[in-house]
C-alpha positions in Angstrom: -30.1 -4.2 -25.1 -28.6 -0.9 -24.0 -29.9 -1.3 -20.8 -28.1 -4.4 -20.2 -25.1 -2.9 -22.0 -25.4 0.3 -19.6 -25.7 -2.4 -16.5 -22.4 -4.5 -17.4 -20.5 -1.2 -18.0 -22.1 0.3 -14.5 -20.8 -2.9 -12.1 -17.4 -3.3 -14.7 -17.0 0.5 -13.1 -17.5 -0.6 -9.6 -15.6 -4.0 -10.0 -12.9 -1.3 -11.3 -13.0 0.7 -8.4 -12.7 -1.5 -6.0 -9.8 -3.6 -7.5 -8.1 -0.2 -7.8 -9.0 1.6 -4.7 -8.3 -1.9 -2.4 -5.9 -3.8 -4.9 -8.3 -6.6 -5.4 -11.6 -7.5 -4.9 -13.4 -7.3 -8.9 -13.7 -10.8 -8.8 -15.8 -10.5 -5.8 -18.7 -8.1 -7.5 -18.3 -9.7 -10.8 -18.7 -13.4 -10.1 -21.7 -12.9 -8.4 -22.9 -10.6 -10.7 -22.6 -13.1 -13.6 -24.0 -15.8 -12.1 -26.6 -14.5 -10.1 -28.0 -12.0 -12.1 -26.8 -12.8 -15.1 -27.1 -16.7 -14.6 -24.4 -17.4 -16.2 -22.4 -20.4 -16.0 -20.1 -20.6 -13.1 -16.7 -21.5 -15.3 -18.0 -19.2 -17.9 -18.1 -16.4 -15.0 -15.1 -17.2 -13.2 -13.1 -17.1 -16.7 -15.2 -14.2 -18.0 -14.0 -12.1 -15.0 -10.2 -13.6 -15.0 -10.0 -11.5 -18.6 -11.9 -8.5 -16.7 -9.5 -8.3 -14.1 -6.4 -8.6 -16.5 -7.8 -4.9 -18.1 -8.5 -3.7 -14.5 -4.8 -4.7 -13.4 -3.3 -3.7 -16.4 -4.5 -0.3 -16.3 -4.2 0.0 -12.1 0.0 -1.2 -12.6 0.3 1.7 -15.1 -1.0 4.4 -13.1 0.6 2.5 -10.3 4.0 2.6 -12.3 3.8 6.4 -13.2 3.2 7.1 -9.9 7.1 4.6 -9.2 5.0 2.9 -6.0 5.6 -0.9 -7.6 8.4 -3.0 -5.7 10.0 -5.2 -8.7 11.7 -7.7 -7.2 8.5 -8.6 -5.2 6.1 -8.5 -7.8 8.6 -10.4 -9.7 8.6 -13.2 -7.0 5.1 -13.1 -6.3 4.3 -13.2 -10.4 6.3 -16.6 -10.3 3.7 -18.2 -7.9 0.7 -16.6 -9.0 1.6 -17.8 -12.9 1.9 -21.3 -11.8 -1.2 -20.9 -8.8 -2.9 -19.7 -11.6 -2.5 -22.1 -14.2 -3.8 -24.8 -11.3 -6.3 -23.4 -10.3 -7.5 -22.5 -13.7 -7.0 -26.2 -14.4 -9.3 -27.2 -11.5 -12.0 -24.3 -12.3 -12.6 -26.3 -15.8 -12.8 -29.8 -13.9 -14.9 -29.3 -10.6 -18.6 -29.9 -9.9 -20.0 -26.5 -10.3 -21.4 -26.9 -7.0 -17.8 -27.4 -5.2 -17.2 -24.0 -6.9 -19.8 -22.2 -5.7 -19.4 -23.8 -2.1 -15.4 -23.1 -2.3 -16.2 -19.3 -3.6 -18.8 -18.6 -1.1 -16.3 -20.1 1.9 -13.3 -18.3 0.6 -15.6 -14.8 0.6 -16.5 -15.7 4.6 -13.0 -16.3 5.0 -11.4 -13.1 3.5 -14.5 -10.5 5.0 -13.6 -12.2 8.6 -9.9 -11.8 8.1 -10.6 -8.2 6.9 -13.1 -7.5 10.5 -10.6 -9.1 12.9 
C-alpha cells in the first residue's frame, strides 16, 4: 500500500512539474497513468485528474501571482470560455463511448506533440 501511495505521490510530482514548468500538460502524464497503469476508468481518470490539476493551478497562479507575471484582463476573458468549454466538455466526458474518449485523447495528444515539433 505505501508503495502505491509513494507511486501516485511520485507521477502527482511530475504531473506538477510539468504543468508548472510548461503551463499545462498534467493531464497528459496523469490520464494515462490512471488508466493504463492504474486501469482505471476512463471518466473516472479524466475527472480524477480535472481535481488534480485545479491543486496544481491553484498553487502555480499563486507563485505566478507573487511573482505579478498574470495579465488579468486576459485570464479574465479566457476564464469566461474555459468555464463554459469546460462545463461542455465535462458534459460530454460523462456521455461518450469510452472508446471515442480514448480515440479523441489519443488524436488530440498527436495533434498538440506535432504542433509543439513544427
Amino acid at each position: 500500500m505505501k508503495k502505491k501511495i509513494f507511486g501516485n505521490i511520485c507521477v502527482g510530482l511530475l504531473a506538477g512539474f510539468v504543468s508548472g514548468f510548461f503551463g499545462a500538460g498534467g493531464g497528459m502524464i496523469l490520464v494515462p497513468y490512471l488508466t493504463l497503469i492504474l486501469k482505471e476508468d476512463e471518466v473516472v481518470a479524466r475527472a480524477t485528474t480535472t481535481l488534480c490539476i485545479f491543486f496544481m493551478v491553484f498553487t502555480s497562479s499563486f507563485f505566478y501571482f507573487n511573482k505579478d507575471s498574470i495579465d488579468w484582463i486576459l485570464a479574465l476573458n479566457c476564464s469566461i470560455g474555459g468555464i463554459i468549454g469546460s462545463y461542455i466538455g465535462s458534459n460530454l466526458l460523462v456521455n461518450l463511448d469510452k472508446k471515442i474518449l480514448k480515440i479523441s485523447f489519443i488524436i488530440f495528444l498527436i495533434y498538440a506533440g506535432l504542433k509543439m515539433i513544427f
